[in-house]
Backbone as a printed PyTorch tensor [residue, N CA C, xyz], in Angstrom:
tensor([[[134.6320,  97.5660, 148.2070],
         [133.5660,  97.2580, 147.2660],
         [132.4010,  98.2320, 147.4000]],

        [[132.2980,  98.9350, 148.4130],
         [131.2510,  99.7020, 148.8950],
         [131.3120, 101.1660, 148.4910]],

        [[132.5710, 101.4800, 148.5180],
         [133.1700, 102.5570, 147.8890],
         [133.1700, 102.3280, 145.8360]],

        [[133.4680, 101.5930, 145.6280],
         [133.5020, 101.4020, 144.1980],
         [132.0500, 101.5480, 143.7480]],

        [[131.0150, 100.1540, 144.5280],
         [129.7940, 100.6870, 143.9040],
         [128.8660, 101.7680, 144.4250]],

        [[129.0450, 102.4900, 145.1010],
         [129.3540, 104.0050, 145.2790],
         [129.1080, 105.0250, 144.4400]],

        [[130.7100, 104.4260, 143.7750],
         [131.1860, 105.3980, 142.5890],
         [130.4410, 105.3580, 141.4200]],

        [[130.3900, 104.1570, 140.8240],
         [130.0270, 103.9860, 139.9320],
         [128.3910, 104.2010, 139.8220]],

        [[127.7370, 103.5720, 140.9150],
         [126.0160, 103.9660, 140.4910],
         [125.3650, 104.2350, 141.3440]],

        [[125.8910, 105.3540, 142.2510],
         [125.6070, 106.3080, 143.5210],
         [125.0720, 105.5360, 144.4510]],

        [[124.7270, 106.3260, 145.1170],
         [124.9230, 105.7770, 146.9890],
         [123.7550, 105.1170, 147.1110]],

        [[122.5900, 106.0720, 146.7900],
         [121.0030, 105.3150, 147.0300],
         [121.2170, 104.9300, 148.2240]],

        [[121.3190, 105.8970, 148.8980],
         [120.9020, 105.5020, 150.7260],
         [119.7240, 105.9750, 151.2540]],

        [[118.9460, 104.3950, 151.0360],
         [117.4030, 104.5240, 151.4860],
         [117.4710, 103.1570, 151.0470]],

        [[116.5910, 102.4070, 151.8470],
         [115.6430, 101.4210, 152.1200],
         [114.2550, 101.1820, 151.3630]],

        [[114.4030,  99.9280, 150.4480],
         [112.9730,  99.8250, 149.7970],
         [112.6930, 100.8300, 148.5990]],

        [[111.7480, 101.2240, 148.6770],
         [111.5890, 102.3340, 146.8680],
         [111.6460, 103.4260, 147.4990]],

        [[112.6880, 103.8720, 146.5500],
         [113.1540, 105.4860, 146.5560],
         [111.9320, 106.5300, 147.1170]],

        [[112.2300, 107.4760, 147.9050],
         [111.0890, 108.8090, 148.6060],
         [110.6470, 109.0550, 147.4470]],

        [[109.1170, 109.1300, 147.3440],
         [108.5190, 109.9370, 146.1690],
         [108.8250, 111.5640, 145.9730]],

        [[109.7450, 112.6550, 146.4810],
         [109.8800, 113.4030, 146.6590],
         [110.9530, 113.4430, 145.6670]],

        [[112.2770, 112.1200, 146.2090],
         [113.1390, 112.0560, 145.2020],
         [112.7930, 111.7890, 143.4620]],

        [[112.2240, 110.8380, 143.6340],
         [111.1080, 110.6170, 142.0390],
         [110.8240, 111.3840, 141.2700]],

        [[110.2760, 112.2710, 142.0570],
         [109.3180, 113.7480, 141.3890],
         [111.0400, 114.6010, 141.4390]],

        [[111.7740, 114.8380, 141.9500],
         [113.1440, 115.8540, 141.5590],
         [113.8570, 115.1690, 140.2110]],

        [[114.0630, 113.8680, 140.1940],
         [113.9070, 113.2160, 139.1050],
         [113.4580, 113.6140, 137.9810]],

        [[112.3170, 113.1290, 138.2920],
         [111.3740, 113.7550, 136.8570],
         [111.5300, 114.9630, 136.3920]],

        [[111.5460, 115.7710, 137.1940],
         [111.5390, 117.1980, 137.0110],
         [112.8090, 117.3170, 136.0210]],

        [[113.8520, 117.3530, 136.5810],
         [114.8300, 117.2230, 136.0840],
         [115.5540, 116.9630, 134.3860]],

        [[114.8340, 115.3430, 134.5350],
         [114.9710, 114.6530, 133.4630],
         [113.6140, 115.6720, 132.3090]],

        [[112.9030, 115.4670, 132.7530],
         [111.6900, 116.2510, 131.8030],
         [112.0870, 117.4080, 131.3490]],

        [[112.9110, 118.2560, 132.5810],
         [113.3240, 120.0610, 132.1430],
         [114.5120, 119.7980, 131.0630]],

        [[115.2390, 118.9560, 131.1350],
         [116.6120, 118.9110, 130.0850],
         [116.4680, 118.0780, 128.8270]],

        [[115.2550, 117.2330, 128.5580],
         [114.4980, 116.7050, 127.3220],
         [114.1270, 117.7540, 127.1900]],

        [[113.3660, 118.6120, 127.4110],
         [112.5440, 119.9160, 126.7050],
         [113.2510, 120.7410, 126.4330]],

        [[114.5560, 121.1760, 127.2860],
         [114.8230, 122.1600, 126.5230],
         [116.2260, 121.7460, 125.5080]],

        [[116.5830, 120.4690, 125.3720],
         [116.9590, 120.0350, 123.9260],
         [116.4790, 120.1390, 122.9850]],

        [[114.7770, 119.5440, 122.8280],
         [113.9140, 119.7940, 121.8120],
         [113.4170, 121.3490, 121.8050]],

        [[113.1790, 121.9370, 122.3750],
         [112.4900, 123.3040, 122.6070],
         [113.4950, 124.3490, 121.9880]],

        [[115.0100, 124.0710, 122.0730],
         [116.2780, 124.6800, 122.2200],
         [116.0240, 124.4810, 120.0590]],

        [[115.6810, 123.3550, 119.6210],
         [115.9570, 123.0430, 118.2250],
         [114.6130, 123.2560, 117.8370]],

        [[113.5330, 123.2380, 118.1820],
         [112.4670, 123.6780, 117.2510],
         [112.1760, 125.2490, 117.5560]],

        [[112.7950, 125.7550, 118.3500],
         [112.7870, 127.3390, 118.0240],
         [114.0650, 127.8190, 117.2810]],

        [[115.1810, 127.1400, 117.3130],
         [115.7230, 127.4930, 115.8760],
         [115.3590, 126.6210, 114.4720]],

        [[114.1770, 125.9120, 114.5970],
         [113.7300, 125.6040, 112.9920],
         [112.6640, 126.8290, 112.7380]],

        [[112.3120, 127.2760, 113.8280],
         [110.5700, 127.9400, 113.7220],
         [111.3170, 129.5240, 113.5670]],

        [[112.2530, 129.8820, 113.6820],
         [112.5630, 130.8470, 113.6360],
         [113.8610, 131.4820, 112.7070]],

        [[114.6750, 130.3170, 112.0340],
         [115.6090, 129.9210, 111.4740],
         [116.9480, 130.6310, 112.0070]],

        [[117.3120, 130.4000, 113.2480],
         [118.5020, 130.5720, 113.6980],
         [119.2050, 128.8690, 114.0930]],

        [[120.1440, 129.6000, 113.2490],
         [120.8880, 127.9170, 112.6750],
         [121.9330, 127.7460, 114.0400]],

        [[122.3370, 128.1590, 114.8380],
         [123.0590, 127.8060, 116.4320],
         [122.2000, 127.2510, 117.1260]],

        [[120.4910, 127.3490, 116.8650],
         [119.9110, 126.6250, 117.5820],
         [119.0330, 125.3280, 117.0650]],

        [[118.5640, 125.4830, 115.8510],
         [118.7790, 124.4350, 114.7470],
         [119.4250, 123.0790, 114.6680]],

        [[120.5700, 123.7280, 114.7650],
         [121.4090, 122.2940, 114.4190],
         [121.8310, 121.7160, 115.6860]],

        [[121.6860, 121.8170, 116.7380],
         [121.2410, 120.8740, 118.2110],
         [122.6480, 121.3300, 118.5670]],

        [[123.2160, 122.5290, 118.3130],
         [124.3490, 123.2900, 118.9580],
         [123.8320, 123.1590, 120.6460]],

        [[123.1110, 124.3880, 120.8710],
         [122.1590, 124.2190, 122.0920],
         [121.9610, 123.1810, 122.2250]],

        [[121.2070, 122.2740, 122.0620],
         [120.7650, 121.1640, 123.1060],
         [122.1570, 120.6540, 123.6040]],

        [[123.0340, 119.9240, 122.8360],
         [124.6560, 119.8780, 123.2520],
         [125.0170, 120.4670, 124.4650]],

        [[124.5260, 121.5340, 124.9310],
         [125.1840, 122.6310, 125.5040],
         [124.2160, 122.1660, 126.8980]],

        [[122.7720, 122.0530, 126.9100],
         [122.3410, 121.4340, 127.9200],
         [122.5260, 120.0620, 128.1830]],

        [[122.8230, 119.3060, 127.1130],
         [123.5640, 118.1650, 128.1590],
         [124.5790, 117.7930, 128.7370]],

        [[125.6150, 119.1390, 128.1800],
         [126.3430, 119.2900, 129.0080],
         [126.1330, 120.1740, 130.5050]],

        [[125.4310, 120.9600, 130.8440],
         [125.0040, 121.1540, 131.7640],
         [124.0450, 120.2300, 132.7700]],

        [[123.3750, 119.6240, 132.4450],
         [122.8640, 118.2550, 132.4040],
         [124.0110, 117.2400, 133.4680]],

        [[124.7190, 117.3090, 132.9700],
         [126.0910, 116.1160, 133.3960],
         [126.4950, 116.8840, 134.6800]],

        [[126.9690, 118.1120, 134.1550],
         [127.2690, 118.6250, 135.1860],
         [126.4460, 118.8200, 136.3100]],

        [[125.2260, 118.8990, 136.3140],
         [124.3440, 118.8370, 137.9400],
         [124.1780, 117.5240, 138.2050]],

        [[124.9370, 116.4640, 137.3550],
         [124.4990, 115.2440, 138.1510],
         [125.6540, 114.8170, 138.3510]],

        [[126.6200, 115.2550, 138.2790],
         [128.3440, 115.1780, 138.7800],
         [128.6150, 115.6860, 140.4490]],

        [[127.9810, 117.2290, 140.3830],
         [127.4330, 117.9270, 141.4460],
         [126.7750, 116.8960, 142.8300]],

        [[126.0430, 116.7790, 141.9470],
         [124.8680, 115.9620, 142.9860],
         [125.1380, 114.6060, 143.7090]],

        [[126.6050, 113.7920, 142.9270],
         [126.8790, 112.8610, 143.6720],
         [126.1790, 111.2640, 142.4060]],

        [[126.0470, 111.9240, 141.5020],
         [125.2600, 110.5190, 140.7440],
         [126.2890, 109.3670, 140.4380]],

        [[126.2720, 108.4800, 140.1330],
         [127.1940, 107.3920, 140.2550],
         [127.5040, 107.4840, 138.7950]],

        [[129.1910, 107.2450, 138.2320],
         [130.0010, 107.9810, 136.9770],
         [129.1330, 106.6150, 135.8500]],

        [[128.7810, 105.9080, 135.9720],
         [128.2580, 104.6800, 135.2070],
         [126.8460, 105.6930, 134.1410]],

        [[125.9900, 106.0100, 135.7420],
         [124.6050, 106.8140, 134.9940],
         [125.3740, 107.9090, 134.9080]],

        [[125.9120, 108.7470, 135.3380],
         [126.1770, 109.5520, 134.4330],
         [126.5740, 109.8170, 132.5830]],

        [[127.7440, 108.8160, 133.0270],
         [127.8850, 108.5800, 131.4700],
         [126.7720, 108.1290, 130.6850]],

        [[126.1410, 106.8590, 130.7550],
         [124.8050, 106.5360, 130.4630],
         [124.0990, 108.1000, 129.7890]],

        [[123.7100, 108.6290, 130.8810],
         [122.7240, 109.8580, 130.3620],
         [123.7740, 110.7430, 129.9290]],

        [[124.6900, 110.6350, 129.8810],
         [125.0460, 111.7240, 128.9750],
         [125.5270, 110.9860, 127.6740]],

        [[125.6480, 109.6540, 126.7430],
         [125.7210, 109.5040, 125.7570],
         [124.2490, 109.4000, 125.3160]],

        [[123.1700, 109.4110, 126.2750],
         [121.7530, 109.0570, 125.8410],
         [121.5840, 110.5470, 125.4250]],

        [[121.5820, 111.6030, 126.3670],
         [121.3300, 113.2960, 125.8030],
         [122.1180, 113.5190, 124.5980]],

        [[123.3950, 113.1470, 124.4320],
         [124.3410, 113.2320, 122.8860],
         [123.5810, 112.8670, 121.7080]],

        [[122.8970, 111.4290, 121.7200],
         [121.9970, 110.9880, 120.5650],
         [120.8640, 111.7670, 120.4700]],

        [[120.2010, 111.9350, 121.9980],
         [118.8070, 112.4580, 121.1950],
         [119.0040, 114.1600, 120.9530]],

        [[120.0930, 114.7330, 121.5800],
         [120.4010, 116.2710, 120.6780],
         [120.8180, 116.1200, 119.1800]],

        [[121.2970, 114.8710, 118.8930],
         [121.7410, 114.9510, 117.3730],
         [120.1840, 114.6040, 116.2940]],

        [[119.4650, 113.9720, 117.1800],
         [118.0760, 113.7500, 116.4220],
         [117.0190, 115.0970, 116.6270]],

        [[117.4450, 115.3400, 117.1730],
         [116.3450, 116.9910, 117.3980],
         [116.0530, 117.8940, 115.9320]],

        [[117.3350, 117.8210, 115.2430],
         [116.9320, 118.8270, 114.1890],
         [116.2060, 118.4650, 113.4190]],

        [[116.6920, 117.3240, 113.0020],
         [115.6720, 116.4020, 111.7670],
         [113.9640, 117.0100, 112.3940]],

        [[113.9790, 116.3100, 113.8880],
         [112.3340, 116.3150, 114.2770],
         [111.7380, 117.4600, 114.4240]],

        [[112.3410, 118.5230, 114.9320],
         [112.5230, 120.0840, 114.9520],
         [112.0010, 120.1660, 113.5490]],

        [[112.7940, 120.0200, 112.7170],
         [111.8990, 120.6440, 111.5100],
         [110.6150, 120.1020, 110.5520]],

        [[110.6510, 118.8860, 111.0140],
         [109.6500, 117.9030, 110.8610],
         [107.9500, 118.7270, 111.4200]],

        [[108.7600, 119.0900, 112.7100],
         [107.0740, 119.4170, 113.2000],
         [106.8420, 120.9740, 112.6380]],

        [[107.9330, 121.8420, 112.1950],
         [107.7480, 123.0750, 111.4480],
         [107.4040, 122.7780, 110.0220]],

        [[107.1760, 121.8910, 109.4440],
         [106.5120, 121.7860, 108.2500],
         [105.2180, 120.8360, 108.3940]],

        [[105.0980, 120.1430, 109.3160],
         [103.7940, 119.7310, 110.3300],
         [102.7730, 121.8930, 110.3150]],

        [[103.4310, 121.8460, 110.8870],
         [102.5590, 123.3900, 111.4130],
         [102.1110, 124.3100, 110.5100]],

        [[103.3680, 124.7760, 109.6270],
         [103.1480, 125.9350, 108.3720],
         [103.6090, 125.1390, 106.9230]],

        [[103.6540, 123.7580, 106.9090],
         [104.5390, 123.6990, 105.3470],
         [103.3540, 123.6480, 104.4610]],

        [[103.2560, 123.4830, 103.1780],
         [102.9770, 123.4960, 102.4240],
         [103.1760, 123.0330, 101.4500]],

        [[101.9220, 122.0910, 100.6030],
         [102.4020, 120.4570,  99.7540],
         [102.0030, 120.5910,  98.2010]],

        [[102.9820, 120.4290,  98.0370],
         [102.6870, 121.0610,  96.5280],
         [103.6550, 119.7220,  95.5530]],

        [[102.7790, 119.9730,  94.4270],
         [103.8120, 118.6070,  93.2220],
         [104.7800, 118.9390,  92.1700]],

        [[105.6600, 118.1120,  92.5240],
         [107.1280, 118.3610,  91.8270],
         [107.0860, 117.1440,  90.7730]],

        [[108.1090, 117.6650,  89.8960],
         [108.6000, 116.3730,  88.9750],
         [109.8280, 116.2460,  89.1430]],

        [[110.4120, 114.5760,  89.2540],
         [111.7600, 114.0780,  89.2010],
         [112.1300, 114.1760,  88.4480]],

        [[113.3610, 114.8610,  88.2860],
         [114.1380, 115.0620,  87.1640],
         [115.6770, 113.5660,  86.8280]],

        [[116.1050, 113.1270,  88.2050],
         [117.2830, 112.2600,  88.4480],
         [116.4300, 111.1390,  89.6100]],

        [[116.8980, 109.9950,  89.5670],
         [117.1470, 109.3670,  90.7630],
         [118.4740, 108.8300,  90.5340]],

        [[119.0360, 108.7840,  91.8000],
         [120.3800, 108.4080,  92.2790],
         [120.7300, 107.4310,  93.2330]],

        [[121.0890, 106.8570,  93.4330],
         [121.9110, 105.3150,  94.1510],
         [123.2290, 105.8050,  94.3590]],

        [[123.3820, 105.4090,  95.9380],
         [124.9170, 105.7330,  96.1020],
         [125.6640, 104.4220,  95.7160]],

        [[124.4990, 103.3140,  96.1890],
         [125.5790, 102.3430,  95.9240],
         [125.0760, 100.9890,  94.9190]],

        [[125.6010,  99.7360,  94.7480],
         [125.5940,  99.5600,  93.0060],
         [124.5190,  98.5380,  93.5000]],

        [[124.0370,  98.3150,  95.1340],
         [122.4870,  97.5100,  95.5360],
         [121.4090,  97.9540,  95.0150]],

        [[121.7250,  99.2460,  94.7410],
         [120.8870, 100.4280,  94.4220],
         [119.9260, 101.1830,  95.4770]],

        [[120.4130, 101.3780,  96.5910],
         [120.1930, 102.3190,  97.8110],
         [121.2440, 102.7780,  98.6930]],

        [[121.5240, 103.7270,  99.6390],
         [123.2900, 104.1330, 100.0210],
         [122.7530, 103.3540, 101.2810]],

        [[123.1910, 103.9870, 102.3460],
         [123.8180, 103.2710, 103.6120],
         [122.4030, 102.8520, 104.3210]],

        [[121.2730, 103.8190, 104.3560],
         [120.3480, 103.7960, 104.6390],
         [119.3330, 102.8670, 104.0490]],

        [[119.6010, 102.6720, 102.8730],
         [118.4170, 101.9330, 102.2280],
         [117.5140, 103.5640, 101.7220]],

        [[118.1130, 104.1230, 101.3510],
         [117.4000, 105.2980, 100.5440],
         [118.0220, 105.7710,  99.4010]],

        [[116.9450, 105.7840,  98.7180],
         [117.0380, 106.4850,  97.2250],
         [117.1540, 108.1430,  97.4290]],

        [[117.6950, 108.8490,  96.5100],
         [117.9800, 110.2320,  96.5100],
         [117.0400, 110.5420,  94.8530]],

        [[116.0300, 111.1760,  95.2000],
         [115.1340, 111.9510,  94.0500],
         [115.8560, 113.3640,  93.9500]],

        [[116.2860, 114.1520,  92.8240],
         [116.3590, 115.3210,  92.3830],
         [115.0220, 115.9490,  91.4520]],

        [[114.6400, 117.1620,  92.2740],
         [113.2020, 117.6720,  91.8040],
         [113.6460, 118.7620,  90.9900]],

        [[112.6810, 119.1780,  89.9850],
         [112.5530, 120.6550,  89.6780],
         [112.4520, 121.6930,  90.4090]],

        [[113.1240, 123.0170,  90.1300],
         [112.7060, 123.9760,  90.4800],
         [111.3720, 124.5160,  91.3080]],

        [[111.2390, 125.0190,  91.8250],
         [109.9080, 125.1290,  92.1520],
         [109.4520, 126.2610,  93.3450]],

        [[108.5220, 126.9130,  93.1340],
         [108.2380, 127.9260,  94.4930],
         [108.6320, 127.3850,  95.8640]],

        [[109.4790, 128.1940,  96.4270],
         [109.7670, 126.7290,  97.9120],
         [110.5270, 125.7430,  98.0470]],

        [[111.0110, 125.1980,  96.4890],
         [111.9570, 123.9540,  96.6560],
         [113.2460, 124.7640,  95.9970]],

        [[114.4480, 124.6920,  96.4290],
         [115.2870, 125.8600,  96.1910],
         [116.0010, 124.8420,  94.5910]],

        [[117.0830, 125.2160,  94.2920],
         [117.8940, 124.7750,  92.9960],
         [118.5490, 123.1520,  93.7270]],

        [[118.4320, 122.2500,  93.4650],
         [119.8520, 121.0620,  93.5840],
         [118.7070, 120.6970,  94.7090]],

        [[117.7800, 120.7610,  95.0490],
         [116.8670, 119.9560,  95.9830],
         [116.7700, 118.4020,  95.4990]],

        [[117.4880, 117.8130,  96.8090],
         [117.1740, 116.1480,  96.2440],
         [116.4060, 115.5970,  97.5950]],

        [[115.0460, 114.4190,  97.1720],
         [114.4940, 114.3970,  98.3830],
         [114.4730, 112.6530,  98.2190]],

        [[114.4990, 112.5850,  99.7970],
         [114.4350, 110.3660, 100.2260],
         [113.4180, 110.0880, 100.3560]],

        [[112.1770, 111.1710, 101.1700],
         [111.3900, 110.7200, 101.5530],
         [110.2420, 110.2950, 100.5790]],

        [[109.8090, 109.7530, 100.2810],
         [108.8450, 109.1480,  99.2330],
         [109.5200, 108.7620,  97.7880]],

        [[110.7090, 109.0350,  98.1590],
         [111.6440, 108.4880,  96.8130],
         [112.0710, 106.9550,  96.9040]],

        [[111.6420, 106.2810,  96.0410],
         [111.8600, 104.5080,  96.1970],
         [112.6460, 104.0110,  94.4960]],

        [[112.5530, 102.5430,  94.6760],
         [113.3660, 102.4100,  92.7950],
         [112.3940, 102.5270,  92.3090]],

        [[111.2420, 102.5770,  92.1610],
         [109.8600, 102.7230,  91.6860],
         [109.8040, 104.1200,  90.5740]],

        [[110.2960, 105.1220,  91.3950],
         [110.0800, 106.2800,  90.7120],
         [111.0150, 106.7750,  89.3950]],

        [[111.0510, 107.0060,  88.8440],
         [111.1800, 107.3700,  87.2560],
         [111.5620, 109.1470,  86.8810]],

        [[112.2550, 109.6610,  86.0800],
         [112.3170, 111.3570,  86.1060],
         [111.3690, 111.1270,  84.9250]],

        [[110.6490, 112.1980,  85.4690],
         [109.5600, 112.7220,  84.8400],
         [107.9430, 112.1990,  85.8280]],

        [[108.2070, 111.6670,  86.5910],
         [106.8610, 111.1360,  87.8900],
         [107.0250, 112.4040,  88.4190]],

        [[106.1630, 112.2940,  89.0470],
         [105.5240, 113.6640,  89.9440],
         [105.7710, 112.9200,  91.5420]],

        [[106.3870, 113.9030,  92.2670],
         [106.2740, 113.7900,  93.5580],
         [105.8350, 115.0350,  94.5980]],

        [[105.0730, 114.2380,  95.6130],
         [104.5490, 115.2060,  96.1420],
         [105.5420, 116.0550,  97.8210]],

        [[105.8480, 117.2610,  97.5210],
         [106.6720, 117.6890,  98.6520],
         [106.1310, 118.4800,  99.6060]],

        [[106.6380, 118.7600, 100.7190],
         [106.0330, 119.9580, 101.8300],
         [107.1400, 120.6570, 101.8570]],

        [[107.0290, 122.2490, 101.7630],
         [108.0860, 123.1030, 102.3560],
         [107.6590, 124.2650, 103.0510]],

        [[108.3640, 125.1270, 103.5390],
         [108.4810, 125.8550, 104.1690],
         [108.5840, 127.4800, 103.6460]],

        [[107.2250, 127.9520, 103.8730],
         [106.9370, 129.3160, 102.9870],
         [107.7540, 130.2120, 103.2020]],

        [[108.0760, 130.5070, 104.6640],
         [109.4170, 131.2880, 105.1390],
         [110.9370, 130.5310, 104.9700]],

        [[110.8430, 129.5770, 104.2560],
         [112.3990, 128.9380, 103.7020],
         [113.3620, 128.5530, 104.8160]],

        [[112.6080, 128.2030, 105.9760],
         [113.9050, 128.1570, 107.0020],
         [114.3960, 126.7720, 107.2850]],

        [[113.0860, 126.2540, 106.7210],
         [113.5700, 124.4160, 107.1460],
         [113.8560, 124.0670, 105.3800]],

        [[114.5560, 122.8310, 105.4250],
         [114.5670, 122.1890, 104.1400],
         [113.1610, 121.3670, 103.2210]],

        [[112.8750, 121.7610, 102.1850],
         [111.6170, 121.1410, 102.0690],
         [112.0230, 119.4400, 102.4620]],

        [[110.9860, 118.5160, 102.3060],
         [110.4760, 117.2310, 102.4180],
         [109.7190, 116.6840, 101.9120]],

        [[109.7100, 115.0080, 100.9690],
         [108.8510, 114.3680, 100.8780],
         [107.5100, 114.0530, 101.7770]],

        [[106.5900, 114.6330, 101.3170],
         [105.1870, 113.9790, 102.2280],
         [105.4910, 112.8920, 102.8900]],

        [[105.9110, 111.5020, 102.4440],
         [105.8060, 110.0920, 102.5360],
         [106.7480, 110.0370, 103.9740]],

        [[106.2610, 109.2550, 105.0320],
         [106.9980, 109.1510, 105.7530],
         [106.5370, 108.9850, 107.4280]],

        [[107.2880, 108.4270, 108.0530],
         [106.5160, 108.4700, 109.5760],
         [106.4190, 109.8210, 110.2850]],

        [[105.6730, 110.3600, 111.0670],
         [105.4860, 111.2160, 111.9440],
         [107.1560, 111.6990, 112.3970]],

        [[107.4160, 113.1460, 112.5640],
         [108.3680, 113.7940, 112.4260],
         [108.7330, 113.5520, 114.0450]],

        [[108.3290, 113.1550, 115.4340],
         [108.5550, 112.3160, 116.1550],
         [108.3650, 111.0890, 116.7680]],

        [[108.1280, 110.5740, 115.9270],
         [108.3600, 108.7770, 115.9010],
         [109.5380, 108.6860, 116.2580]],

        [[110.5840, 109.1150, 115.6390],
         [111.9810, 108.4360, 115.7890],
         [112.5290, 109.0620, 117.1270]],

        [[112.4270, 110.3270, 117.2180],
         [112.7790, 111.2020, 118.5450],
         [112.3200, 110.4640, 119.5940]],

        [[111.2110, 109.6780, 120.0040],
         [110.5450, 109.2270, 120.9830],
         [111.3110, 108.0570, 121.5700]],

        [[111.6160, 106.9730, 121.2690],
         [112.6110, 106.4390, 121.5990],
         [113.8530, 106.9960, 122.5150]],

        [[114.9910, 107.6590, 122.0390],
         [115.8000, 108.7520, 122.3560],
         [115.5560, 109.2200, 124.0190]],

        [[114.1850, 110.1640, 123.4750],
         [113.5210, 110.8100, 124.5390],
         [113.7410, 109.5170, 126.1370]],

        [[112.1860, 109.2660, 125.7640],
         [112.0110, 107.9130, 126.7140],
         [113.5990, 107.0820, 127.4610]],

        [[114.2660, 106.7930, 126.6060],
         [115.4630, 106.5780, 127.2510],
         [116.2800, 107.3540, 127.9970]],

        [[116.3620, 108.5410, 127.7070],
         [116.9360, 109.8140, 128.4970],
         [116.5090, 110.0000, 129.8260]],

        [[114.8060, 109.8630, 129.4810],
         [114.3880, 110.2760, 130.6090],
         [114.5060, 109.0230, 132.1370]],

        [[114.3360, 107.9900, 131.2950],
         [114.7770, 106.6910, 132.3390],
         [116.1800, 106.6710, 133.1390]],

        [[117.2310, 107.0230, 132.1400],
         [118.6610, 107.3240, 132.8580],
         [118.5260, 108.5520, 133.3870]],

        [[117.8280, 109.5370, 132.9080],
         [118.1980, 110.4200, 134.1790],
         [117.4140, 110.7930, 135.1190]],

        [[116.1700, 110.2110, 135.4410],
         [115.5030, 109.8230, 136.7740],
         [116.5770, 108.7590, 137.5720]],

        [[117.2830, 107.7750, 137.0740],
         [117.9220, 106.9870, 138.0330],
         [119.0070, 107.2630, 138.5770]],

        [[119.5380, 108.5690, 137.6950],
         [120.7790, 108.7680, 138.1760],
         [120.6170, 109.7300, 139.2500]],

        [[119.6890, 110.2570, 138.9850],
         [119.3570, 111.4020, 140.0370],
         [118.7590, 110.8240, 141.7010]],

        [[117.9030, 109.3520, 141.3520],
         [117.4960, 108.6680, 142.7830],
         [118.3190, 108.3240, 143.1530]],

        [[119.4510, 107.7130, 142.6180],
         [120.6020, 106.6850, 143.2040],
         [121.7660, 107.7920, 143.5510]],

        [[121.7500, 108.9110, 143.3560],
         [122.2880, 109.8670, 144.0000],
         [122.2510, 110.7070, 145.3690]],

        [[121.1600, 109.7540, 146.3780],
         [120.6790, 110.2580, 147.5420],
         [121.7900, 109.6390, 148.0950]],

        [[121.5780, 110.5620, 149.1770],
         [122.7050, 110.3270, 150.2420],
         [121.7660, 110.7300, 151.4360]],

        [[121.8910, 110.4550, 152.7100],
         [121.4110, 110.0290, 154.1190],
         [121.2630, 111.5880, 154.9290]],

        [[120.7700, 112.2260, 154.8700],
         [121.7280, 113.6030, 155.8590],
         [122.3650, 113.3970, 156.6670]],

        [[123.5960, 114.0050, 156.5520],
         [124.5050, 114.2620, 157.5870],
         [125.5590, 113.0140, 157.2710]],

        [[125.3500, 112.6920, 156.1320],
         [126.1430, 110.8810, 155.8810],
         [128.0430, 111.7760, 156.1220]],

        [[128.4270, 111.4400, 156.1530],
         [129.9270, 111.3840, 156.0230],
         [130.6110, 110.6660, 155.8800]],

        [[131.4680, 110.1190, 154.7160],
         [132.3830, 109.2220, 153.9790],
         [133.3910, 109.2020, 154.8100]],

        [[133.8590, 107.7700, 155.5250],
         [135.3390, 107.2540, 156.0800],
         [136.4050, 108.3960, 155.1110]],

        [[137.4200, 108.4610, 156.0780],
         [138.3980, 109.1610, 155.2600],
         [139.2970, 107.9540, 154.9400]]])
């Protein structure tokens, strides 16, 4: 039994609350591989290289990620844990990635609806979002359809107001909407909880040596 839970959610050999030394390697840790998921995707929105964009990279550090806590002895439970927690929040990076690049340089200018669309016959698709199709426009490219501030409310021929991107690298966006990491934060915060624990409960004793 000692061996199993072991395995599963590391050794944590220490007495009482974990060495603050371990804590802080923790943190470190967990903090360096959140940043450079997000860091990895908002320098390919800010710069428009689409391998780093689309949370290719971050992927790539949580898989490296796994691997130093495989290394290290972390118990296969948190491991897995933090590594389906790093999977979600690399897949949310781009959205927020480009969120905060039209935060920084976009630019809000008014469109008219030409279509609204319903995927489904409730009259919103999976999300509970409406799909607006805009006009043409400096910045908003051809076949631009936008959710964000698009509701059943709106009508073709209403004016909506969009932000885009003067250097064209992110997709424009409806103004309307929560903060471009609101949703990332969640994600984050959880990541960072599994992988501070996986990393404390991964101590081992010096000099410990496992029964053969």
């Amino acid at each position: 039994m000692t061996y199993l839970r072991t395995a599963v959610w590391g050794p944590a050999e220490f007495v009482g609350l974990p060495p603050a030394r371990l804590v802080r390697k923790g943190v470190l840790v967990a903090v360096a591989a959140a940043s450079a998921i997000f860091g990895t995707a908002l320098l390919g929105a800010w710069t428009g290289r689409t391998a780093l964009a689309d949370g290719e990279a971050g992927l790539a550090v949580v898989g490296a990620l796994v691997v130093y806590l495989v290394c290290a002895g972390a118990g296969r439970a948190l491991v897995g844990v933090t590594a389906l927690l790093g999977v979600c929040f690399a897949l949310q990076t781009p959205q927020a990635a480009a969120g905060v690049v039209l935060a920084e340089r976009g630019r809000v200018q008014s469109v008219m609806v030409t279509s609204v669309e319903a995927r489904q016959s409730a009259g919103a698709d999976a999300d509970g979002r409406w799909l607006c199709s805009v006009t043409d426009r400096v910045g908003v490219p051809p076949g631009t359809r936008i959710w964000r501030g698009c509701d059943g409310s709106i009508r073709p021929g209403d004016a909506l107001a969009v932000v885009y991107d003067p250097q064209q690298r992110v997709p424009p966006r409806g103004v309307a909407g929560p903060g471009p990491l609101r949703g990332l934060a969640p994600w984050g915060a959880a990541l960072l909880v599994a992988g501070v624990t996986a990393v404390v409960r991964s101590y081992r004793l010096p000099g410990h040596c496992e029964a053969a």
